[in-house]
N, CA and C atoms as an extended XYZ file, in Angstrom:
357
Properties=species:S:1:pos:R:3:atomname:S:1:resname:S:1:resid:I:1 pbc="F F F"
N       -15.264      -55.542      -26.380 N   UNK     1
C       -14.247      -54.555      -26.155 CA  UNK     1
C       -13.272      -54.540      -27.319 C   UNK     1
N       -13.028      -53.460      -27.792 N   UNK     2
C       -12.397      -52.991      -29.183 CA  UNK     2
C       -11.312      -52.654      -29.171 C   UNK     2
N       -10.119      -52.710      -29.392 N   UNK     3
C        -9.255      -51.888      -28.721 CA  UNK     3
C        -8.584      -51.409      -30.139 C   UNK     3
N        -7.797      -50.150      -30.405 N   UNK     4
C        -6.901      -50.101      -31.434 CA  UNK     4
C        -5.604      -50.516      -31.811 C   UNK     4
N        -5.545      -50.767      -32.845 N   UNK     5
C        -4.447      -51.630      -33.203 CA  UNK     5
C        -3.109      -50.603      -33.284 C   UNK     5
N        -2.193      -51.583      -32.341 N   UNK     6
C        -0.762      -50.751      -32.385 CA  UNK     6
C        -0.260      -50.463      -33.530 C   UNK     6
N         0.101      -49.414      -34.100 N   UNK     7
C         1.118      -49.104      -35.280 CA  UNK     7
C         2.261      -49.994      -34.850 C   UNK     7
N         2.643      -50.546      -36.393 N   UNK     8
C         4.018      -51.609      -36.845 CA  UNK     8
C         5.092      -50.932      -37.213 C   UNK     8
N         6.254      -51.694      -37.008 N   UNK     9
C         7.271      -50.389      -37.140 CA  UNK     9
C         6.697      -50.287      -38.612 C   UNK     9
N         7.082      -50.551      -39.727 N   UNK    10
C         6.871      -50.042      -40.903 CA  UNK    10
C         6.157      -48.927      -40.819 C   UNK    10
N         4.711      -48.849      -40.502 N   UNK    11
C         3.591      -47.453      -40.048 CA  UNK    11
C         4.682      -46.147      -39.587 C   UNK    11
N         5.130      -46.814      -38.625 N   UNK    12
C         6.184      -45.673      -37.672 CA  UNK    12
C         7.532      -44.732      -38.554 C   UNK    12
N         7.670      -45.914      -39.097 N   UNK    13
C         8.514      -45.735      -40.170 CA  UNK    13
C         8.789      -44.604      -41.124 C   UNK    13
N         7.155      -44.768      -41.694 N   UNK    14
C         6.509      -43.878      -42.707 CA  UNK    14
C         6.340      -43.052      -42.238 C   UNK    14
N         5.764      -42.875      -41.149 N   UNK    15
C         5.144      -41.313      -40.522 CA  UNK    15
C         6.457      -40.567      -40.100 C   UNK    15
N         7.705      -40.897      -39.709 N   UNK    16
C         8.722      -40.151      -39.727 CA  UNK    16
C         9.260      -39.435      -40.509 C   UNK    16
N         9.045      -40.565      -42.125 N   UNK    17
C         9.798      -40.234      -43.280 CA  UNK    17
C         8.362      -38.935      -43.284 C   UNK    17
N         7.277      -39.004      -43.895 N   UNK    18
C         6.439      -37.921      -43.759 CA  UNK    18
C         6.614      -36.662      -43.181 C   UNK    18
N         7.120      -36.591      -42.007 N   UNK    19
C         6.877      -35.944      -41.145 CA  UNK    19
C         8.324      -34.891      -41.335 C   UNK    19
N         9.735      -36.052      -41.874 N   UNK    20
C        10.787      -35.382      -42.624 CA  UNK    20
C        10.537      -34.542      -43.651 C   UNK    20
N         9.868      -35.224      -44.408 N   UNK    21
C         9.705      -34.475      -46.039 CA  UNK    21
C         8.833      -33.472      -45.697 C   UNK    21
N         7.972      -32.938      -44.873 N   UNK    22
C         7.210      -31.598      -44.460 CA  UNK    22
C         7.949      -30.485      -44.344 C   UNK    22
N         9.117      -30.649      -43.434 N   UNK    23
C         9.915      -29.627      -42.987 CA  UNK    23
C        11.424      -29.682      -44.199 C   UNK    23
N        11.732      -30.554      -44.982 N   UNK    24
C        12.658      -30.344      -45.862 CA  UNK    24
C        12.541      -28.525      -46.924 C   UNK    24
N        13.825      -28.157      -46.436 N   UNK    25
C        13.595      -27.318      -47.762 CA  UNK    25
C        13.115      -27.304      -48.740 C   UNK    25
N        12.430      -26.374      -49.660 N   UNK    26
C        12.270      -26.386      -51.244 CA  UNK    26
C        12.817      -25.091      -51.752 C   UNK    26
N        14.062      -25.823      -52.662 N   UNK    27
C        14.723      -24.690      -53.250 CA  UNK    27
C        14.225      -23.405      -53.539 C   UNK    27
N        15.175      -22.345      -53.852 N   UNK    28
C        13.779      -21.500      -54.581 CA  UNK    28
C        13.979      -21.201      -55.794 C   UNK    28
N        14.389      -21.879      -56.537 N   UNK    29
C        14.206      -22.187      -57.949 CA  UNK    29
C        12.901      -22.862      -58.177 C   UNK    29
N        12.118      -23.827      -57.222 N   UNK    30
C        11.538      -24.615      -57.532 CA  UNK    30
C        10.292      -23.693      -56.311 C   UNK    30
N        10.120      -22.818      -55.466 N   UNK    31
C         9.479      -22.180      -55.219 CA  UNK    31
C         8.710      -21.173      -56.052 C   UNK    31
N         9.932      -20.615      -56.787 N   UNK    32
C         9.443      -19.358      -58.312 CA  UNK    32
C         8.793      -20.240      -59.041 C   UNK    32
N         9.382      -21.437      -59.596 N   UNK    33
C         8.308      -22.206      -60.809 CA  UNK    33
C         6.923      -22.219      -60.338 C   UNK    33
N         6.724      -22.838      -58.612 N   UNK    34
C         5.597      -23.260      -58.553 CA  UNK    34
C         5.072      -21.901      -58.295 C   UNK    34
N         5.510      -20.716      -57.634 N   UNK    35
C         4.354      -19.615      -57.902 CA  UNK    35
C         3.860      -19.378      -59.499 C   UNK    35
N         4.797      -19.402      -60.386 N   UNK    36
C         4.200      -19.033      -61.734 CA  UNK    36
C         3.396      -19.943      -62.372 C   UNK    36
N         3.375      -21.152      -61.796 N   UNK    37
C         2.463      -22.358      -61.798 CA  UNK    37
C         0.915      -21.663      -61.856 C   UNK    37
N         1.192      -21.243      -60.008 N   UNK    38
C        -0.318      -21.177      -59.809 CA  UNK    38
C        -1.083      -20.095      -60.725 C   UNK    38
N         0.343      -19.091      -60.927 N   UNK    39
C        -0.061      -17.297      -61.469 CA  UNK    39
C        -0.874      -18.367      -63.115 C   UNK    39
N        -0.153      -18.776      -63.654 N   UNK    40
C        -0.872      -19.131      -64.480 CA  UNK    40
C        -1.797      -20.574      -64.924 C   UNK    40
N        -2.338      -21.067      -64.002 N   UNK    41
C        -3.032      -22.265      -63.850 CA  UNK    41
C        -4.064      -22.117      -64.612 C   UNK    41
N        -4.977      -20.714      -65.055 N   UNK    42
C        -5.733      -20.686      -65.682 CA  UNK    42
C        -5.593      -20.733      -67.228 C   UNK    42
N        -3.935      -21.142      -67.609 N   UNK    43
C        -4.123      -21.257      -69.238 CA  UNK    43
C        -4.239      -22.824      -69.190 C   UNK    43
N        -3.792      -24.076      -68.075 N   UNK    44
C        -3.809      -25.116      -68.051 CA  UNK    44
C        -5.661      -25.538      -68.095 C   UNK    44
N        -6.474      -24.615      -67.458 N   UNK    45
C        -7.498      -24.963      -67.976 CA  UNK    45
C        -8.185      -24.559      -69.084 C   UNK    45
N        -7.755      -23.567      -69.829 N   UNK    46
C        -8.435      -22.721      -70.990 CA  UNK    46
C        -7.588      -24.032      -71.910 C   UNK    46
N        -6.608      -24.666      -71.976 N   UNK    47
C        -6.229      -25.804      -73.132 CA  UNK    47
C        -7.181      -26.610      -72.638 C   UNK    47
N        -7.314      -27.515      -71.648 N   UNK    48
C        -8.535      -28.359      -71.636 CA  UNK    48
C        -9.945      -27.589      -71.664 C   UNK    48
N       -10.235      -26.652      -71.738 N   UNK    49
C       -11.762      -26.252      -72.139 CA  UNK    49
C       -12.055      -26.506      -73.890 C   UNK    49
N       -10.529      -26.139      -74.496 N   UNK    50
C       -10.410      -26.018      -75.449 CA  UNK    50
C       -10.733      -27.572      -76.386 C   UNK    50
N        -9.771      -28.258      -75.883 N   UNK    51
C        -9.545      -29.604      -76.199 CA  UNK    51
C       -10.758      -30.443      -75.717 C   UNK    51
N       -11.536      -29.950      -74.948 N   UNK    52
C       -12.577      -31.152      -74.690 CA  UNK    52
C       -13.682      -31.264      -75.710 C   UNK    52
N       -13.897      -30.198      -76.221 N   UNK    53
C       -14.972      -31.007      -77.506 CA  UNK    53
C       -14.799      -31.722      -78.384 C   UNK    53
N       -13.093      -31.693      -78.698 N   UNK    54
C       -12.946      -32.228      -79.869 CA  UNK    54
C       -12.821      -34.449      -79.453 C   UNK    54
N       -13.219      -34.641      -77.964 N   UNK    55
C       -13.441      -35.902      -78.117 CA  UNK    55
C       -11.959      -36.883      -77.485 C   UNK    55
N       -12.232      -37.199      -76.502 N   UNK    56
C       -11.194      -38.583      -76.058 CA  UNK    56
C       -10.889      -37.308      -74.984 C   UNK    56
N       -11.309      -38.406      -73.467 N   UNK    57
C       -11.068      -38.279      -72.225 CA  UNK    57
C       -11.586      -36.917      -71.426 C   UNK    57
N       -11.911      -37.176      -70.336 N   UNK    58
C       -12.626      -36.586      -69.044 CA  UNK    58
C       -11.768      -35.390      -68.949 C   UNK    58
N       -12.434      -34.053      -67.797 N   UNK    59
C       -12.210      -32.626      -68.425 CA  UNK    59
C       -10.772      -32.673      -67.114 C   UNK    59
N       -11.214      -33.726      -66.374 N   UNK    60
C       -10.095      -33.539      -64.987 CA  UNK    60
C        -8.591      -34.643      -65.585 C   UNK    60
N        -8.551      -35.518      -66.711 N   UNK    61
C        -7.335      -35.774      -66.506 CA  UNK    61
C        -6.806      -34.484      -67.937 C   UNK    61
N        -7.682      -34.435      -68.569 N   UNK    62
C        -7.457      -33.282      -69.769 CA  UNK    62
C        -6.919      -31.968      -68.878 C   UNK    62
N        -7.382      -31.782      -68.084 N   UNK    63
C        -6.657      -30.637      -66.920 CA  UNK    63
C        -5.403      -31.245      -66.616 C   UNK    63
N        -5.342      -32.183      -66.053 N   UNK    64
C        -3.919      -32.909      -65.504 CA  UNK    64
C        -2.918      -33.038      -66.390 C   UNK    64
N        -2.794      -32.906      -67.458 N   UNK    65
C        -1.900      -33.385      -68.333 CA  UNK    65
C        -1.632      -31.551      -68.836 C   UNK    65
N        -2.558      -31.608      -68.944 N   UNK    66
C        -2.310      -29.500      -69.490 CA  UNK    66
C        -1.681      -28.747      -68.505 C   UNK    66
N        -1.615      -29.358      -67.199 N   UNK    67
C        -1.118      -28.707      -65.906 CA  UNK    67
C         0.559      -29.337      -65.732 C   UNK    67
N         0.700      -30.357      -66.432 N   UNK    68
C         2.002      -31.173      -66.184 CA  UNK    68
C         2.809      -30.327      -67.754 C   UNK    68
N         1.706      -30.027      -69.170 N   UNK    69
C         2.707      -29.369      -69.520 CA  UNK    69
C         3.023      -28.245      -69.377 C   UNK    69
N         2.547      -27.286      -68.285 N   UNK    70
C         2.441      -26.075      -67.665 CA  UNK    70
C         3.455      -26.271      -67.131 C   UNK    70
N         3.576      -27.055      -66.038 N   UNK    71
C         5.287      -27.213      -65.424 CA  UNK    71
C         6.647      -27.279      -66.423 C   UNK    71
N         6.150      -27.970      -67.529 N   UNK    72
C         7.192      -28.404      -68.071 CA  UNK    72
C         7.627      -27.230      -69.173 C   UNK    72
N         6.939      -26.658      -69.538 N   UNK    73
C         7.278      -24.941      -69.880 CA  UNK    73
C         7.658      -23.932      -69.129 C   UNK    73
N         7.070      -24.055      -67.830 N   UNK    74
C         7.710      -23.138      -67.127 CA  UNK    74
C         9.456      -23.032      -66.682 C   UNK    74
N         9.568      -25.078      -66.995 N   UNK    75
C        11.016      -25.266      -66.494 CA  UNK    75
C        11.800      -24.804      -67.476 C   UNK    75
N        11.403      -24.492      -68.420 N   UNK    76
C        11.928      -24.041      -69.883 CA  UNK    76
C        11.834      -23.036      -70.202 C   UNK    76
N        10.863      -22.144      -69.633 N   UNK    77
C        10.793      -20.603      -70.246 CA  UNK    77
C        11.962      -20.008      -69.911 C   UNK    77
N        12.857      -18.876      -71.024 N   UNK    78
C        13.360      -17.924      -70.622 CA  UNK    78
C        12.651      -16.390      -70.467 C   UNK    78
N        12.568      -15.953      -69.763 N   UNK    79
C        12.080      -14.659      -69.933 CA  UNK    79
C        13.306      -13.585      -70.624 C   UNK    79
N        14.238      -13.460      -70.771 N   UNK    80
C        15.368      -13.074      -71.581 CA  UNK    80
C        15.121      -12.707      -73.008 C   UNK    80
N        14.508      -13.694      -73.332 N   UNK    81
C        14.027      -13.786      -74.866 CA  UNK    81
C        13.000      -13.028      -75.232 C   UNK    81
N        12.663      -12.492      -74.252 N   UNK    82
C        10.995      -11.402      -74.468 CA  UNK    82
C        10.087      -11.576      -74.631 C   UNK    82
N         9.561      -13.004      -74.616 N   UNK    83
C         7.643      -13.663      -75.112 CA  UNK    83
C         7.286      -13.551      -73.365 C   UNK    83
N         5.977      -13.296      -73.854 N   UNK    84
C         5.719      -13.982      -72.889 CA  UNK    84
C         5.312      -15.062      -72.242 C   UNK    84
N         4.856      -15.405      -71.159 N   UNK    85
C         4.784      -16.903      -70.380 CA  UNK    85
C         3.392      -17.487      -71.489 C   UNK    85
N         2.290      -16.790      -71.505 N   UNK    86
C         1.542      -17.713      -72.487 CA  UNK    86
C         1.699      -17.811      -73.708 C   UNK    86
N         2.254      -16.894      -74.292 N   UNK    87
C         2.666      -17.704      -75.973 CA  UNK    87
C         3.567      -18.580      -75.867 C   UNK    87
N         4.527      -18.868      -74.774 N   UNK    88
C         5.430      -20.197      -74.537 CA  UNK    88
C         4.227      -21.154      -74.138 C   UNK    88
N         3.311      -20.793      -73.268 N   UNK    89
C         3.080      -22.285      -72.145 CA  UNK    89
C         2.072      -22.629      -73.109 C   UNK    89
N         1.129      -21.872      -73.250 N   UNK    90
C        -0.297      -22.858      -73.997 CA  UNK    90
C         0.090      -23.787      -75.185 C   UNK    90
N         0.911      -23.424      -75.886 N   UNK    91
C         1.082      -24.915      -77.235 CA  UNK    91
C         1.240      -25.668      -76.443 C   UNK    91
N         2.535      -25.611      -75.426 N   UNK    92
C         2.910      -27.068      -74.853 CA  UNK    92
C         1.986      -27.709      -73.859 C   UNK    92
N         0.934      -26.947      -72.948 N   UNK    93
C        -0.150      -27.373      -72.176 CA  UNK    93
C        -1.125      -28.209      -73.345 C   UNK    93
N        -1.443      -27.696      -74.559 N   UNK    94
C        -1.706      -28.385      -75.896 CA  UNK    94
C        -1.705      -29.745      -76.330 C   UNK    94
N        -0.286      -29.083      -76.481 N   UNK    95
C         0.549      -30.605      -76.881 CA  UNK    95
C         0.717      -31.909      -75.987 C   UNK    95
N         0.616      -31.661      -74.700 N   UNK    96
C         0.869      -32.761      -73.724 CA  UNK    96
C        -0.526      -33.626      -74.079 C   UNK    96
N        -1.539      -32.335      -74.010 N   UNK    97
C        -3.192      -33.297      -73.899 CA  UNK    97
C        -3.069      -33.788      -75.320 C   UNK    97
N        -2.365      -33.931      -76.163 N   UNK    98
C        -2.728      -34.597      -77.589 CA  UNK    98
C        -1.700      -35.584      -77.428 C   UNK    98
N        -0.384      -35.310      -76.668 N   UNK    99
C        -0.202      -36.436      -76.113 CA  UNK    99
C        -0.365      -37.607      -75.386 C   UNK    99
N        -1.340      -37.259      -74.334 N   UNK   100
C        -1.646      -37.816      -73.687 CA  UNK   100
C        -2.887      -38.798      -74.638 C   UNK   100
N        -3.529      -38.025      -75.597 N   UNK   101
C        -5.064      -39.047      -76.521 CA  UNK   101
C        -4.293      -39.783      -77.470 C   UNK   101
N        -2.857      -39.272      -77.739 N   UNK   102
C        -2.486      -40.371      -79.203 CA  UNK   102
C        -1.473      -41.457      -78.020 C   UNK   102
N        -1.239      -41.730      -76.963 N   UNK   103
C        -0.460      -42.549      -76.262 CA  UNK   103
C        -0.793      -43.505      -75.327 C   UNK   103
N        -2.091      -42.915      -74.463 N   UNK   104
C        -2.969      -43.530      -73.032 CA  UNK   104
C        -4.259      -43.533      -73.295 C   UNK   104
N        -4.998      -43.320      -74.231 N   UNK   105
C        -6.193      -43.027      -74.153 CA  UNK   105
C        -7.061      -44.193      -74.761 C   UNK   105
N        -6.877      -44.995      -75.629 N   UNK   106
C        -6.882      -46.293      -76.173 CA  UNK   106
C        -6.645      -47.554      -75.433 C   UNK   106
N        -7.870      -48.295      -75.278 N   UNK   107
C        -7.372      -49.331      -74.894 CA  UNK   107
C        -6.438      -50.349      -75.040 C   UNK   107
N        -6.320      -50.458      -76.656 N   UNK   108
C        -5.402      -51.220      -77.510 CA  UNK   108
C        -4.280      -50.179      -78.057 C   UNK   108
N        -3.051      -49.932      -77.785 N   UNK   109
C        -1.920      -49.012      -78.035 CA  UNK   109
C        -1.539      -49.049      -79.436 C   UNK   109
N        -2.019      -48.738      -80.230 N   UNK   110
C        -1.066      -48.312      -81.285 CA  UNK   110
C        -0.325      -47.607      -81.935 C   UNK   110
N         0.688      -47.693      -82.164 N   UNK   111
C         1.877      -46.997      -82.226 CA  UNK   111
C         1.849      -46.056      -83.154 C   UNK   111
N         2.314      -44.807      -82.436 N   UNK   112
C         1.980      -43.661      -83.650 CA  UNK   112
C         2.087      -43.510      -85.292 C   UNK   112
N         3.185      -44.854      -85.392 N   UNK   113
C         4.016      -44.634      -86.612 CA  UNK   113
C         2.701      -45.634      -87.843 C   UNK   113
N         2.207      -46.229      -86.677 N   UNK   114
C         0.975      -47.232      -87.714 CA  UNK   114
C        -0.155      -46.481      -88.086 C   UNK   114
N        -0.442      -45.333      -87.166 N   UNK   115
C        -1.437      -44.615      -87.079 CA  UNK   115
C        -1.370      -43.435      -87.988 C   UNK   115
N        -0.114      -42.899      -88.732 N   UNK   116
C         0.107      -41.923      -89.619 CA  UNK   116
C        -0.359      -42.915      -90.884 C   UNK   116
N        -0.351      -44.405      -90.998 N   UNK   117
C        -0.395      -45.174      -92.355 CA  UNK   117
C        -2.029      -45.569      -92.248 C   UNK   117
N        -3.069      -45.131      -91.607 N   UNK   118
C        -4.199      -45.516      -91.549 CA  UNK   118
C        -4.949      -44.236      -92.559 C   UNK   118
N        -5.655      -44.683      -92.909 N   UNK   119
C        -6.476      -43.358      -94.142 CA  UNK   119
C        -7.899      -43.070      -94.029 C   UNK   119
């Protein structure tokens, strides 16, 4: 006979806090970002389609990092200025994934500044 094991407060705990953070507001500053997120999710993968031949790391964290600098342009775009959202977002969706191969991608870290003196 098997029986299930009682949840501990800690368990109980968590599932409250969970169950809080579901129903918490989300601004809508941070509602607009994430729709223009999704509106443009497809330049976060056209930089990793881009970037994957040229070598260092898998097409899903090369997505992940192109998608984190997607956010991080969007928190930055003005539309005021008149470009539009992809001539802002794709360098920096870009730039994150070349960040991400000259910083995490190496087992042994070496520091960028040693790596400009290598020939």
């Amino acid at each position: 006979m098997t029986s299930t094991p009682v949840p501990t407060q800690p368990c109980r705990r968590l599932e409250r806090l969970q169950r809080r953070e579901q129903h918490r507001p989300i601004p809508a500053s941070i509602q607009k970002r994430n729709g223009l997120v999704l509106q443009h999710l497809g330049l976060a993968h056209h930089a990793a389609n881009r970037q994957l031949p040229r070598g260092g790391g898998e097409y899903d964290d090369l997505c992940q990092e192109a998608c984190l600098g997607l956010v991080k342009s969007l928190d930055r775009f003005e539309p005021s200025r008149g470009h539009q959202v992809s001539s802002y977002a794709m360098p920096k969706a870009t730039g994150q994934i070349l960040h991400y191969r000259r910083d995490r991608l190496h087992t042994l870290r070496i520091p960028w500044r040693i790596k400009e003196y290598r020939v």
